[in-house]
N, CA, C and O atoms as a DFTB+ gen file, in Angstrom:
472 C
 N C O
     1  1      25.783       1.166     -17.467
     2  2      24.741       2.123     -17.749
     3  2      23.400       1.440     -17.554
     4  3      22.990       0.511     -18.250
     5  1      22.752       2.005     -16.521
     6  2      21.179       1.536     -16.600
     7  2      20.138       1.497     -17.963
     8  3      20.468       1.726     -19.126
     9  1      18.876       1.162     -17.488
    10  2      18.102       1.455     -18.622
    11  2      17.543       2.775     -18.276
    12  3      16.800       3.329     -19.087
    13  1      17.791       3.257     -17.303
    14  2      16.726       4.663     -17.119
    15  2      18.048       5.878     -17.759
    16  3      17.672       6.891     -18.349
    17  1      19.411       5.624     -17.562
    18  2      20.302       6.172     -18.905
    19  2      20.283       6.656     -20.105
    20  3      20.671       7.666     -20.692
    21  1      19.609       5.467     -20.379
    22  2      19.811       4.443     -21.635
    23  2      18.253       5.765     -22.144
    24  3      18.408       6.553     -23.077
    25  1      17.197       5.723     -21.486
    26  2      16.227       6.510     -21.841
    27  2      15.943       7.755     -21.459
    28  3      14.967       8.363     -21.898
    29  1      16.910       8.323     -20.466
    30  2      17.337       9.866     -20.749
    31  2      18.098       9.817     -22.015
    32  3      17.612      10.544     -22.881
    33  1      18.741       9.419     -22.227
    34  2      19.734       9.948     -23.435
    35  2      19.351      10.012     -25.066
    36  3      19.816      10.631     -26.023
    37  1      18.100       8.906     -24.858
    38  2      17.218       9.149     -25.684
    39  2      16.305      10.240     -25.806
    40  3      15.903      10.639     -26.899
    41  1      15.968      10.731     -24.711
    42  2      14.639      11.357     -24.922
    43  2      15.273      13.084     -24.902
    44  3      14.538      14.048     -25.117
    45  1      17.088      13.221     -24.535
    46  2      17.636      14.330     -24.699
    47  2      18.347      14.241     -26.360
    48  3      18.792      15.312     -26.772
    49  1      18.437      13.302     -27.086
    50  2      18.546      13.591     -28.392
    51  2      17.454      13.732     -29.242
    52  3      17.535      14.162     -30.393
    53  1      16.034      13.234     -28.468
    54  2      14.973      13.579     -29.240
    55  2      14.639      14.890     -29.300
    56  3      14.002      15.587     -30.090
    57  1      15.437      15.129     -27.891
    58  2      14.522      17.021     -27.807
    59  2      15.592      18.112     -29.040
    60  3      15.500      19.326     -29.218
    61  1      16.349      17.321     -29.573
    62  2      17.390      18.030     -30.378
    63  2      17.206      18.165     -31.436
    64  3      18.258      18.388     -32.035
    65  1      16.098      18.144     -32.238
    66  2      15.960      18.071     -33.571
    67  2      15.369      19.311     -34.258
    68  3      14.711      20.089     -33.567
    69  1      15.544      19.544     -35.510
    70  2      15.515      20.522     -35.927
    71  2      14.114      21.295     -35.907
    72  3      13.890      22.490     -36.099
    73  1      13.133      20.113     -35.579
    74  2      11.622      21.127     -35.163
    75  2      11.658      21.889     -34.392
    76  3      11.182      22.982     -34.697
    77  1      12.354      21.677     -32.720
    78  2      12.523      22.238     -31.679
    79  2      13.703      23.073     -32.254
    80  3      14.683      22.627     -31.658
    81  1      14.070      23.929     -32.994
    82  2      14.805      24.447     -32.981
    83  2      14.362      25.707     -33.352
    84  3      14.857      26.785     -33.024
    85  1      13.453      25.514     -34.017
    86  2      11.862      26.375     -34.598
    87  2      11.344      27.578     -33.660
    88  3      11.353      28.802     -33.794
    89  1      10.905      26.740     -32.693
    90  2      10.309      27.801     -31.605
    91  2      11.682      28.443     -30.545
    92  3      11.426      29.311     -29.710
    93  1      13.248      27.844     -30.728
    94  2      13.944      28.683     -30.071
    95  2      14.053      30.142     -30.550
    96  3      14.020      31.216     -29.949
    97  1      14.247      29.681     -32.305
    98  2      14.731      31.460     -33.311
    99  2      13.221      32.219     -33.040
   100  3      13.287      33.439     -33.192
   101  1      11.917      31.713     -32.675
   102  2      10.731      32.205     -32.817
   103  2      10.718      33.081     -31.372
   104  3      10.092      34.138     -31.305
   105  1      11.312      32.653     -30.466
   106  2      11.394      33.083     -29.147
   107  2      12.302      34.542     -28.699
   108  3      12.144      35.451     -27.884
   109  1      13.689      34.044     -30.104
   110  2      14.478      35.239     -29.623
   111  2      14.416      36.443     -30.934
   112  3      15.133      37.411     -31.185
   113  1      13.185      35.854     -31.616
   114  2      12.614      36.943     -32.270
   115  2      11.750      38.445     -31.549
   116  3      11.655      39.672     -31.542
   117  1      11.331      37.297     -31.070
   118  2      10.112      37.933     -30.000
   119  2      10.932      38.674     -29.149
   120  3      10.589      39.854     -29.229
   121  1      12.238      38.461     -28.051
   122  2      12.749      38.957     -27.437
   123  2      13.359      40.161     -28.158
   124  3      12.894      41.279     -27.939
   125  1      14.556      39.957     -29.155
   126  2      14.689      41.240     -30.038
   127  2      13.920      42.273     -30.083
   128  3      14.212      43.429     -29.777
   129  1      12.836      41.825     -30.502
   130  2      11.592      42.643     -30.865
   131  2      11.502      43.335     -29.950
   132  3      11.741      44.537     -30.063
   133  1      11.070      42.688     -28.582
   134  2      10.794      43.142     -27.302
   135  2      11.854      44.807     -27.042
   136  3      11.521      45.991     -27.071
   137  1      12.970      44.230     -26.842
   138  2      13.884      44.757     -26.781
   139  2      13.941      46.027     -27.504
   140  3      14.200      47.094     -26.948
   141  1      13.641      45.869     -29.032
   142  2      13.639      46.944     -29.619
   143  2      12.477      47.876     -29.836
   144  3      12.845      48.980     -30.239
   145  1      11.392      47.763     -29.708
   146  2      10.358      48.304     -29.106
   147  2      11.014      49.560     -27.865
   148  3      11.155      50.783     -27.905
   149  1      11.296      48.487     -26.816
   150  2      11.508      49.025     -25.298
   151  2      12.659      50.534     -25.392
   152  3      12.648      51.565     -24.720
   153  1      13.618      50.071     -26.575
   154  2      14.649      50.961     -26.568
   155  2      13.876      52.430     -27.548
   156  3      14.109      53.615     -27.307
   157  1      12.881      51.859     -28.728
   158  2      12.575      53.125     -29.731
   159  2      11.626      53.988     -28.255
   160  3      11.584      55.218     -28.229
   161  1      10.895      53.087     -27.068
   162  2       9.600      54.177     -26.558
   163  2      11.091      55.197     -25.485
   164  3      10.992      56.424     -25.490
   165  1      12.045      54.686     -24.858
   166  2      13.022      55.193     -24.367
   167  2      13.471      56.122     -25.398
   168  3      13.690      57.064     -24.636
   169  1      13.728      56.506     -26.371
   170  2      14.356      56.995     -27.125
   171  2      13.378      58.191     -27.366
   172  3      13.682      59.049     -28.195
   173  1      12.373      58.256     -26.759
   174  2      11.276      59.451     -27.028
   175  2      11.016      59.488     -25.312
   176  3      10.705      60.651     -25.055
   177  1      11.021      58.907     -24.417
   178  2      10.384      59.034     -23.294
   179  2      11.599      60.324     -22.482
   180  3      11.425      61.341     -21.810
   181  1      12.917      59.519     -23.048
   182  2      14.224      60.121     -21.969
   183  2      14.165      62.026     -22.352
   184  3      14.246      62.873     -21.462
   185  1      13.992      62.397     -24.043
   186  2      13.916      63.699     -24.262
   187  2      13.033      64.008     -23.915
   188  3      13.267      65.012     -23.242
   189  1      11.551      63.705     -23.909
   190  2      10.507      64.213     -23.436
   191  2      10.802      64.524     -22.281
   192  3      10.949      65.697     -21.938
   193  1      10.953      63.404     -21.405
   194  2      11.489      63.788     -19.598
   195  2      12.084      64.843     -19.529
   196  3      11.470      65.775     -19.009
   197  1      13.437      65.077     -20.004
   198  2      14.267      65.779     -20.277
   199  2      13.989      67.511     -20.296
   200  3      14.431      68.328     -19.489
   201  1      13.227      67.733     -21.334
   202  2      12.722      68.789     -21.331
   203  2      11.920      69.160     -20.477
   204  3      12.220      70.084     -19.722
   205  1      10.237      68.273     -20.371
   206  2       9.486      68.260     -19.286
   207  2      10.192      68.900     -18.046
   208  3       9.572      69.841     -17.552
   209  1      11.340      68.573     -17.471
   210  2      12.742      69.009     -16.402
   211  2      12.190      70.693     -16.576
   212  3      11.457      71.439     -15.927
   213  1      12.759      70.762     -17.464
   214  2      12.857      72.048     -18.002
   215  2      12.012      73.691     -18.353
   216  3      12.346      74.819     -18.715
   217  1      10.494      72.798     -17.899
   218  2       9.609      73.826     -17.729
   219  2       9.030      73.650     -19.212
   220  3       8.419      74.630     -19.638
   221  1       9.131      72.591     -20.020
   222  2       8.806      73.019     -21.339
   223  2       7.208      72.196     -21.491
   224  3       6.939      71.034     -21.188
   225  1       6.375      73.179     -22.023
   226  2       4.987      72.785     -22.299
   227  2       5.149      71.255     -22.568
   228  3       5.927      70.910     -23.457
   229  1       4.471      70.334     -21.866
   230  2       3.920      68.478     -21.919
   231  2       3.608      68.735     -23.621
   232  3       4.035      67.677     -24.082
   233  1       3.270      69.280     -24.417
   234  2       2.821      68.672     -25.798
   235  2       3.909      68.961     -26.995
   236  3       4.204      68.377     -28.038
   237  1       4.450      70.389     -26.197
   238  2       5.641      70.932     -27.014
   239  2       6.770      69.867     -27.185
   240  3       7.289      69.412     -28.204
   241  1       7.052      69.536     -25.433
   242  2       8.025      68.225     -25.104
   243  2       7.641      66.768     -25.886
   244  3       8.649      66.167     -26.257
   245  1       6.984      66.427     -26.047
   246  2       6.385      65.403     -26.978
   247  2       6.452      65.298     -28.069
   248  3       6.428      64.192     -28.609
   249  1       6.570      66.558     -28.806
   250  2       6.513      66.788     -30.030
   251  2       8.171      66.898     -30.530
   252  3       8.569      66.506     -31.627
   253  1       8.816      67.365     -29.733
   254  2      10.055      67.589     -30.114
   255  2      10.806      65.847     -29.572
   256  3      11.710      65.223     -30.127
   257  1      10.194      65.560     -28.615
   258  2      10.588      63.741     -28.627
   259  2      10.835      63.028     -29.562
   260  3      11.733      62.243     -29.868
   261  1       9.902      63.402     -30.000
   262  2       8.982      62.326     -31.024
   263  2      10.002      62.447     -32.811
   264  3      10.261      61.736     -33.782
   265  1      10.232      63.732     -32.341
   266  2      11.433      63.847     -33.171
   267  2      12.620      63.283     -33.361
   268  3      13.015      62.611     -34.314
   269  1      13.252      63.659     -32.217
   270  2      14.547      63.607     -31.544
   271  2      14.672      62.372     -31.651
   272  3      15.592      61.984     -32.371
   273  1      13.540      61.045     -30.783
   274  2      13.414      60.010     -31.166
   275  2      13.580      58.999     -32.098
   276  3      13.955      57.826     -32.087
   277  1      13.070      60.050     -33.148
   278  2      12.825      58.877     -34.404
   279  2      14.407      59.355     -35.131
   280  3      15.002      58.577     -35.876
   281  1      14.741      60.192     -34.920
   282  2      17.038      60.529     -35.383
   283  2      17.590      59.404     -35.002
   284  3      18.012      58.404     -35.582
   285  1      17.459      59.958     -33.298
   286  2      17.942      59.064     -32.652
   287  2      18.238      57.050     -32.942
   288  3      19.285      56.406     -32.889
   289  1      17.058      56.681     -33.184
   290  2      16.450      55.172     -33.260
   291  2      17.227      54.866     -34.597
   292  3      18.177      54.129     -34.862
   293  1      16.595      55.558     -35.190
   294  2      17.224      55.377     -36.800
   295  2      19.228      55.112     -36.912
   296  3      19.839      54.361     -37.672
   297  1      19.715      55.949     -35.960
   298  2      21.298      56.090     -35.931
   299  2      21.558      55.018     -34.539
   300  3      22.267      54.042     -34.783
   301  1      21.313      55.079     -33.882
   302  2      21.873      54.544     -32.440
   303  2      21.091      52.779     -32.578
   304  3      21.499      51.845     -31.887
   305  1      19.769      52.622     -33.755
   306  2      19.574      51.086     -33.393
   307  2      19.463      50.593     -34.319
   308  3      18.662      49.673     -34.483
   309  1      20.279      51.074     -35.276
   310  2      20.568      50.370     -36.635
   311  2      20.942      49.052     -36.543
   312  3      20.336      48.355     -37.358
   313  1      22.003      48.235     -35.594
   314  2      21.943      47.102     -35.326
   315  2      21.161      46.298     -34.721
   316  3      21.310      45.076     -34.694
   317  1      20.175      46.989     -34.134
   318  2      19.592      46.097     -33.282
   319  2      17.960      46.040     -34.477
   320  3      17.251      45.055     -34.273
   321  1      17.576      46.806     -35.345
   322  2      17.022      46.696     -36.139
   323  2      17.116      45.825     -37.611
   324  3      16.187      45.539     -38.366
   325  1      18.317      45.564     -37.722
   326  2      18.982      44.752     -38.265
   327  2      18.714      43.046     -38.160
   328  3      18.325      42.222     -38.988
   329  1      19.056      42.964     -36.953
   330  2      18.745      41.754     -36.322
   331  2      17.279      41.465     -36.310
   332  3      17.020      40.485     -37.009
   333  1      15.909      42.179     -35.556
   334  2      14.778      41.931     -35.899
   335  2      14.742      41.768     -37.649
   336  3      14.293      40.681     -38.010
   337  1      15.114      42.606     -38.641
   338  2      14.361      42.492     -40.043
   339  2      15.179      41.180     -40.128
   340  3      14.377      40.455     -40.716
   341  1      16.233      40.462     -39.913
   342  2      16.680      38.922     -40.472
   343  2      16.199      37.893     -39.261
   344  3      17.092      37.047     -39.297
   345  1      15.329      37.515     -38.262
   346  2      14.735      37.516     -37.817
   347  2      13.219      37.267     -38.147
   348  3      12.762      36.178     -37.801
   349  1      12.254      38.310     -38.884
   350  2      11.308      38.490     -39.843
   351  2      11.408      37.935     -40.867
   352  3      10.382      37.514     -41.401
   353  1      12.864      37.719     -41.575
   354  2      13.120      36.842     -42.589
   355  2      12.728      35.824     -42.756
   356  3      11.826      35.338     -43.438
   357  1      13.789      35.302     -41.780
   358  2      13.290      33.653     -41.576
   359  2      12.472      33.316     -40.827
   360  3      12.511      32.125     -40.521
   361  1      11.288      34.249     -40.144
   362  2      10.148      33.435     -39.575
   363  2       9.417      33.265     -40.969
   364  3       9.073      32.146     -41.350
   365  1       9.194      34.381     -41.702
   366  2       8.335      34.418     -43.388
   367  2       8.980      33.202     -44.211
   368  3       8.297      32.595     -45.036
   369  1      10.634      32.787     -43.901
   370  2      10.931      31.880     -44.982
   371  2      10.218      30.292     -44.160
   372  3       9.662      29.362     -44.744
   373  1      10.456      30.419     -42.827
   374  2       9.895      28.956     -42.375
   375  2       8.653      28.727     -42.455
   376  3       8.283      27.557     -42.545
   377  1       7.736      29.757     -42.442
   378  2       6.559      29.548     -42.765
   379  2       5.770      29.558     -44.094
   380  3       4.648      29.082     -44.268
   381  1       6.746      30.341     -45.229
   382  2       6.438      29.590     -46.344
   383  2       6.669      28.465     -46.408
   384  3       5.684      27.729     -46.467
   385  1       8.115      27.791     -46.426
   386  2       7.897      26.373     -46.073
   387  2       7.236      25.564     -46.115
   388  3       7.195      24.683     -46.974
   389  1       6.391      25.733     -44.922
   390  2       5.415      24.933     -43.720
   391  2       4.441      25.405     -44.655
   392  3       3.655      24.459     -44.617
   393  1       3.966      26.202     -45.449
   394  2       2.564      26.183     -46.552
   395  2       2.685      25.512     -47.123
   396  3       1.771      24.689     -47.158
   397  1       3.795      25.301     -47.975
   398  2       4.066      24.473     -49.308
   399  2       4.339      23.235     -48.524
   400  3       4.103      22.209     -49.161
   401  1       4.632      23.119     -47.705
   402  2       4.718      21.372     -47.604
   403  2       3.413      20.733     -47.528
   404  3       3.004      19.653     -47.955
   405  1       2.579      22.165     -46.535
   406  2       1.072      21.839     -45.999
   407  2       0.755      21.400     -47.387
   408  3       0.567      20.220     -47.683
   409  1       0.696      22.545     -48.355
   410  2       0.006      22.460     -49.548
   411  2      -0.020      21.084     -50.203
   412  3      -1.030      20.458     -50.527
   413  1       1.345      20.687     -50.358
   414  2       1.717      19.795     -50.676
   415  2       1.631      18.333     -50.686
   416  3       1.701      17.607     -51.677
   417  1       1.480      18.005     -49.522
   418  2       0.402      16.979     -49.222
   419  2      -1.020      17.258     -48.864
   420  3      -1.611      16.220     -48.565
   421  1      -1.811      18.415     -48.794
   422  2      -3.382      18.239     -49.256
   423  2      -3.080      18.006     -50.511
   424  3      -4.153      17.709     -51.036
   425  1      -2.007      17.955     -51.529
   426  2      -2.463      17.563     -53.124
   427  2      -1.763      16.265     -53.363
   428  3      -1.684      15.848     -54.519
   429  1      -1.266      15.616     -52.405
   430  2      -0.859      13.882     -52.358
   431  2       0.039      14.030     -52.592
   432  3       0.493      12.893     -52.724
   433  1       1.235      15.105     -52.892
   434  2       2.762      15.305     -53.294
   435  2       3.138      14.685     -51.994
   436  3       2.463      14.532     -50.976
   437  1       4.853      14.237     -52.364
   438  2       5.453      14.014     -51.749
   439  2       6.443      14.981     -50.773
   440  3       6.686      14.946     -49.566
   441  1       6.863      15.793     -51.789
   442  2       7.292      17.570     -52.016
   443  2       6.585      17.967     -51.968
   444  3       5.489      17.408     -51.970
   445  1       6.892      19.985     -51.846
   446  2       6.191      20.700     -52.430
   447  2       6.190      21.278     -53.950
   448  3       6.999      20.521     -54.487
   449  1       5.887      21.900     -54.638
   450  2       5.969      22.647     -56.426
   451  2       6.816      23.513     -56.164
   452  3       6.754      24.260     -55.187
   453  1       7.539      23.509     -56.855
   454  2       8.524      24.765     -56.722
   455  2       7.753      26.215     -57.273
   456  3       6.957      26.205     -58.212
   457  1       8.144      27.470     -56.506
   458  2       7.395      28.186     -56.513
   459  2       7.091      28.869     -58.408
   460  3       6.185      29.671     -58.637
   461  1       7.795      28.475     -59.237
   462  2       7.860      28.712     -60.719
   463  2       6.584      27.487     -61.235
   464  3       6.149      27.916     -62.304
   465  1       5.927      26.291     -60.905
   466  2       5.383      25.414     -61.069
   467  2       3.610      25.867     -61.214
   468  3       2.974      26.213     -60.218
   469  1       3.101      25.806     -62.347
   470  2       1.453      26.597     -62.402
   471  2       0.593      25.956     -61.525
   472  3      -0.572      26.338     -61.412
């Protein structure tokens, strides 16, 4: 084994640590999200279209979307809504965290106070 081995293999167990692991869940938060966004404006765009087809007044069609939509989203993306709110979880739990540690050493702790601590 060379030394240039020897310092890939280092610098691919460095990239493995649990910081970098941070911005992967932060990434496929964002994607979820993405995702579920894309599916609730579909979920109003496809009935609107739909009707629109149909000769039905542009505001009438919108209105009854917007309906239909929000049934729809509520029943058909219950899982995928699911996944964003635990997701939201743990970006709020890592970034409390990351306060209290912040906090924690601006006050010379080693730790942070547990959140019961005055």
């Amino acid at each position: 084994m060379s030394s240039n081995d020897a310092v890939a293999g280092r610098v691919t167990d460095e990239a493995e640590t649990p910081q970098d692991a941070a911005p992967a869940r932060k990434s496929r938060l964002a994607v979820d999200l993405t995702i579920y966004t894309a599916a609730r404006l579909l979920a109003v765009a496809v009935p609107a279209g739909l009707l629109i087809m149909i000769d039905t007044p542009v505001l009438v069609a919108f209105a009854v979307a917007l309906v239909l939509g929000l049934g729809l989203s509520l029943v058909l993306l219950r899982p995928l809504r699911a996944k964003v709110a635990v997701g939201i979880d743990e970006y709020t739990a890592r970034r409390r965290a990351a306060r209290q540690e912040l906090e924690a050493q601006l006050r010379g702790e080693d730790r942070p106070r547990g959140s019961s601590a005055p």
